[in-house]
N, C-alpha and C positions, 0 to 999 in steps of 0.2 A: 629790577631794582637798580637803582642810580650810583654808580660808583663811589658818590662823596659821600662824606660823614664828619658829624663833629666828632673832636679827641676831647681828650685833656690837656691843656697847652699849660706849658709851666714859663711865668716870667719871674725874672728875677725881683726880690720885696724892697732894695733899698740900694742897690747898683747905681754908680753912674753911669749914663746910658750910651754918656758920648764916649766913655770907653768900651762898654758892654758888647756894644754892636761894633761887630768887623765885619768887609765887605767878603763876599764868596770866594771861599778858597782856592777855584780856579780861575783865580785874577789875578793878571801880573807876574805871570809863570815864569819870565823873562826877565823880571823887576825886582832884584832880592833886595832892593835897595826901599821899594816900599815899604819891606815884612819888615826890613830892619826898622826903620822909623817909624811902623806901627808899634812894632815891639817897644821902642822906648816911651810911646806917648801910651802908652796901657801899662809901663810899668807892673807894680803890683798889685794894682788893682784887680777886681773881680772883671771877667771877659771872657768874651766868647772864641777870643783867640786862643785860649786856655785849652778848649775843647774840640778843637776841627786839628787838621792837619793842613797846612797851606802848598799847595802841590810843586810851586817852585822847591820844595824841599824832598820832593820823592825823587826816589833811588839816590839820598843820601844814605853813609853808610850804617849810623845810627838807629834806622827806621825804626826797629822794634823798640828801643827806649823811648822816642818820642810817640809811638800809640800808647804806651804804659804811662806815659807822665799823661795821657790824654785821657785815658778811662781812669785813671788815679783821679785825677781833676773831677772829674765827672761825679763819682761817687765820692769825693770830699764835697762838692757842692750840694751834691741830695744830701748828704749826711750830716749839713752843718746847717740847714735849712736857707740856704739861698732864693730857694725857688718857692714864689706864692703859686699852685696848682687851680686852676679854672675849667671847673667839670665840663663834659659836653657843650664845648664852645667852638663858633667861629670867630675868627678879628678879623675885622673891614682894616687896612690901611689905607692912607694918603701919604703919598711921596712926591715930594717936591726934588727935585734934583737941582745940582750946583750948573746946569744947563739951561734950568728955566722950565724944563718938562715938566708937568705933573700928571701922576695915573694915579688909580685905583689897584687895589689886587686885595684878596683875601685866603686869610689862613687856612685850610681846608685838611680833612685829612680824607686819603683815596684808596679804595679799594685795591693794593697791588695783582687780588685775582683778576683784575679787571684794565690791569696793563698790559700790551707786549711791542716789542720792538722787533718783530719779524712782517713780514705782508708772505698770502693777505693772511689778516686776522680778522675776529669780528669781536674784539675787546671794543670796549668805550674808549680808552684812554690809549693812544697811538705816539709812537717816538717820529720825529721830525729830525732826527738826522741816525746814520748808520750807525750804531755798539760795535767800538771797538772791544772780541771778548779779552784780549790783553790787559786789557783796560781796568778789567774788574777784580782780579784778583788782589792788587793790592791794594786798593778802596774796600774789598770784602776783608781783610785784615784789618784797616782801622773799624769797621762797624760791628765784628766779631769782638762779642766782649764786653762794647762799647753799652750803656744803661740807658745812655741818651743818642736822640739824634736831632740836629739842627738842620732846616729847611734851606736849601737855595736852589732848589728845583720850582719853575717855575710854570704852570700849566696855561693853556689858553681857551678862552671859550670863543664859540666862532657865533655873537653876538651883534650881529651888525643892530640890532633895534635897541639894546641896553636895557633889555628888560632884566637883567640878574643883579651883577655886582652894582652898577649904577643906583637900582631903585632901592638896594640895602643901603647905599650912603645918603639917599632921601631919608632913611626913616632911623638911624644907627646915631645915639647920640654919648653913650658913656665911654671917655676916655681911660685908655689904659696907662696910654704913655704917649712921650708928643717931648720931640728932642733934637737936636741937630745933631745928625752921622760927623765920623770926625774921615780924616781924609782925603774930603772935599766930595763927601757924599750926600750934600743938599738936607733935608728935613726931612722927617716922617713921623706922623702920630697913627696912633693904633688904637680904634675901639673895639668895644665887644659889641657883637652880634648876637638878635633872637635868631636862635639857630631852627625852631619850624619853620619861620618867615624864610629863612635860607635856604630850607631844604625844600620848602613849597616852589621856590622859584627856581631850584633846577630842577625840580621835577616836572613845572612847567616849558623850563629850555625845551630841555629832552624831548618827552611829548613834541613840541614842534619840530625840532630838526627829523625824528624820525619820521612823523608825517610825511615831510618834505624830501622821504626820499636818500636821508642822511645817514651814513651807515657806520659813523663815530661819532662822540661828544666832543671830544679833547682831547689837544694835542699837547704835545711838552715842547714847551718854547726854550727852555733851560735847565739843564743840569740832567741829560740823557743817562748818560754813565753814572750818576750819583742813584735815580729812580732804578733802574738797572740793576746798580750793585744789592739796593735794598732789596729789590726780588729774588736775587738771587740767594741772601742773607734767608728769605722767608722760606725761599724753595727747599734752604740747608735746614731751616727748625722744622718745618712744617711733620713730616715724618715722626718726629719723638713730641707731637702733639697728641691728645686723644682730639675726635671730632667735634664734641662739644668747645673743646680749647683752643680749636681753629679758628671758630667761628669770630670769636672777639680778642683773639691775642693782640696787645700793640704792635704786635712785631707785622702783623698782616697789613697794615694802614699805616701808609709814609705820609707824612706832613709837607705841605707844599703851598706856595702862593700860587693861588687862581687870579689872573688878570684877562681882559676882553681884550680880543685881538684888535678890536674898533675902536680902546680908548685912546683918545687927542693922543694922549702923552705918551703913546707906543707905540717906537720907530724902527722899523727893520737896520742893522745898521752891519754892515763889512764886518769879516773876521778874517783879517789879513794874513798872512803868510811870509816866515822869513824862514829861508833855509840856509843857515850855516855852515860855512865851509862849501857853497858852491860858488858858482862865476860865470861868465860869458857862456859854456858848454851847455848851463839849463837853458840861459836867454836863449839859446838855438834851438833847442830841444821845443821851447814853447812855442817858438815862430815854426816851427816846421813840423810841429805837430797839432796846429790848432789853424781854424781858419774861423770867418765869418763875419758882418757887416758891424759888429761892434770891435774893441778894443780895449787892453786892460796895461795897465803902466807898472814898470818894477823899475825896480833901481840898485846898480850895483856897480860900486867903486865910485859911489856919488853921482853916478851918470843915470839919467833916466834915459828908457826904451821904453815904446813901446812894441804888443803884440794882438792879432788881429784876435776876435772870439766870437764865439754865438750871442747872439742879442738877445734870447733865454739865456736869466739869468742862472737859470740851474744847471742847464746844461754847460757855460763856461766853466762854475764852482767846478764842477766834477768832470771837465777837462784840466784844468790847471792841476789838480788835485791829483788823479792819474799819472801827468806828467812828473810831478813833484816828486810824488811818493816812487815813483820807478825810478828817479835822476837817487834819490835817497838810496835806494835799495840796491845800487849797480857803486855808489860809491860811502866806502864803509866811511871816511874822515865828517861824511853831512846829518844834517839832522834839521828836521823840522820845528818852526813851533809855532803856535797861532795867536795871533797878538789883536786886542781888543782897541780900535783907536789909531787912525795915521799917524799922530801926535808918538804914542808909542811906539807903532812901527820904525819910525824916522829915529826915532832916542837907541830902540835896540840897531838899527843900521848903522849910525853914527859910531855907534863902538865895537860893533862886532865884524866879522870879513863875512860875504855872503850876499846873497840874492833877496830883496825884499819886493814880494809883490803884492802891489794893491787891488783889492779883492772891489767885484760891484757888489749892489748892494740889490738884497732880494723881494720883488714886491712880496708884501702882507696878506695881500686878499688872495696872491694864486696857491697859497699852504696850505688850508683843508683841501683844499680839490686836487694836487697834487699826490697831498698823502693818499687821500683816498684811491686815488690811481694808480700809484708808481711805487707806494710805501716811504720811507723814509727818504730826503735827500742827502746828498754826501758827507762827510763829518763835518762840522765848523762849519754850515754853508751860510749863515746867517747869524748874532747876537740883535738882541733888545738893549740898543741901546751903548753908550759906552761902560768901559771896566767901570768907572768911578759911579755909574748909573745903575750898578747892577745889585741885585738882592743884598741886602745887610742881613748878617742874621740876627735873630732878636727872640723869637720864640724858640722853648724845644720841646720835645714830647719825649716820653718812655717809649725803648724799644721792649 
């Protein structure tokens, strides 16, 4: 049986939408100057900034009050009827971005029995970068509790013919919504989907990939640790379920965007690296610990270097990355963080003391066959796209 399934997707009945939707919480992690100025252009309005936690804010000291005003929120919106509910549905999107890009992707919901992030596995749905388990526990604190959950996980189908999501935007015509993102996140309209027609054609995928010898469907292109945390959320209920209750609880099924790794308008893109509070000691560290016929540039105290790398791209990510995290771990004043966009990079360099390095960028077509072989690649080894390109959220479902 095929991992995917329609939910219940709840959109908001009377929201405005250019406040409604805020881009994915781990954006900007570096940029509190965004959240601020999102915060004021959402005001008081109804928003989905209402209800996530924006991660440049974790390990502030307030935490637990801001989950509470976030599941308060949450159940003031179900209980004041916010949300119009749409039974067993999929939604096709189109997204046009403030770049010029346009893709495809669709709302889906997935079988979490049916994910795992270890290798090898023989799930359908496979993670494309390493869980950190650090990572999970306090993303499992916000979704403990929480009624609702918002989607910015993003999956991939390894579609080179576009016989799935493409031929649903052939035949998909009732709109839902159709808005400009505010923050300079381009357009997006959203219809409903016949969800047999939906499920006929990934069950047609499927059928071929495995023919073909394919020993996953899908991979997760976005939001690792988000899919992650949810399983781990289902692994903690699952026990004080009876069997029947397992079968269809919400909480078994995470909501996600499905997009073709072969749509035009999706682009493998750098997720750069700035480590704070180091200097000249890592530039060494990287020159004399890496070699090979490509090269990768950082910049520190305004001065660009470079330093030599492997011409596999995966194999440099997860040498610089090695290096990084071990200069990290030998000196307590540094700390990492991973920044979507040069343009970013250069903004957080420009004001902070540290090492910025510019990350290459990873081909698209060698990630199924990778995963399939090697399991997951190193954390941050690749984004879709830039921050301001990346999932809005707009739908949510019951956990």
């Amino acid at each position: 049986m095929i991992a995917i399934k329609p939910v219940d997707i709840l959109l908001p009945r009377s929201a405005d939408y250019s406040k409604w939707a805020v881009v994915a919480c781990d954006q900007f992690t570096s940029q509190p100057d965004y959240w601020d100025k999102l915060d004021k252009l959402v005001g008081e309005n109804k928003s989905t900034l209402r209800l996530i936690y924006p991660e440049v804010y974790l390990g502030e000291e307030n935490a637990d009050g801001r989950i509470a005003d976030i599941h308060n929120t949450m159940l003031r919106y179900l209980e004041d009827g916010v949300f119009e509910e749409y039974k067993n549905t999929f939604v096709l999107i189109k997204r046009k971005t403030a770049f010029g890009n346009e893709r495809l992707g669709l709302i889906v919901g997935i079988d979490l029995e049916d994910y795992c992030f270890t290798h090898p596995s023989h799930a359908q749905i496979r993670s494309t970068e390493d869980v950190v388990m650090d990572r999970i526990p306090p993303r499992l604190r916000i979704r403990e509790g929480a009624p609702l959950e918002l989607p910015h996980v993003i999956l991939l189908l390894d579609d080179e013919k576009k016989c799935v999501i493409e031929r649903l935007a052939e035949s998909t015509r009732e709109v839902l919504y159709d808005f400009d993102l505010n923050m300079d996140g381009g357009h997006i309209t959203g219809y409903k989907v016949n969800a047999d027609e939906a499920i006929a054609l990934f069950e047609a995928y499927a059928d071929a990939k495995l023919a073909d010898g394919k020993d996953f469907l899908f991979a997760v292109g976005d939001g690792n640790h988000s899919l992650a945390t949810a399983q781990a959320y289902w692994n903690e209920l699952k026990p004080t379920l009876s069997i029947e209750e397992r079968r269809s609880h919400p909480a078994r099924f995470a909501l996600c965007e499905m997009e073709n790794l072969y749509d035009d308008g999706i682009a493998f893109e750098p997720i750069h690296r700035f480590v704070f509070g180091a200097d000249e000691r890592l530039i060494a560290e990287l020159k004399s610990g890496m070699s090979g016929e490509s090269a990768i540039k950082a910049v520190v105290d305004g001065k660009e270097v470079l330093f030599n790398a492997p011409v596999n791209c995966a194999e440099a990510i997860s040498a610089v990355q090695r290096i990084a995290e071990g200069f990290v771990k030998q000196n307590s004043g540094c700390k990492m963080d991973y920044i979507h966009g040069e343009d970013n990079l250069m903004s957080v360099a420009a004001s902070n003391k540290g090492v910025a390095i510019i990350m290459p960028s990873l081909k698209k077509d060698e990630l199924f066959a990778y995963v399939s072989a090697h399991g997951a690649l190193c954390k941050k080894t690749f984004s879709m796209g830039e921050a301001q390109e990346k999932r809005y959220y707009v739908e949510a479902k019951r956990i």
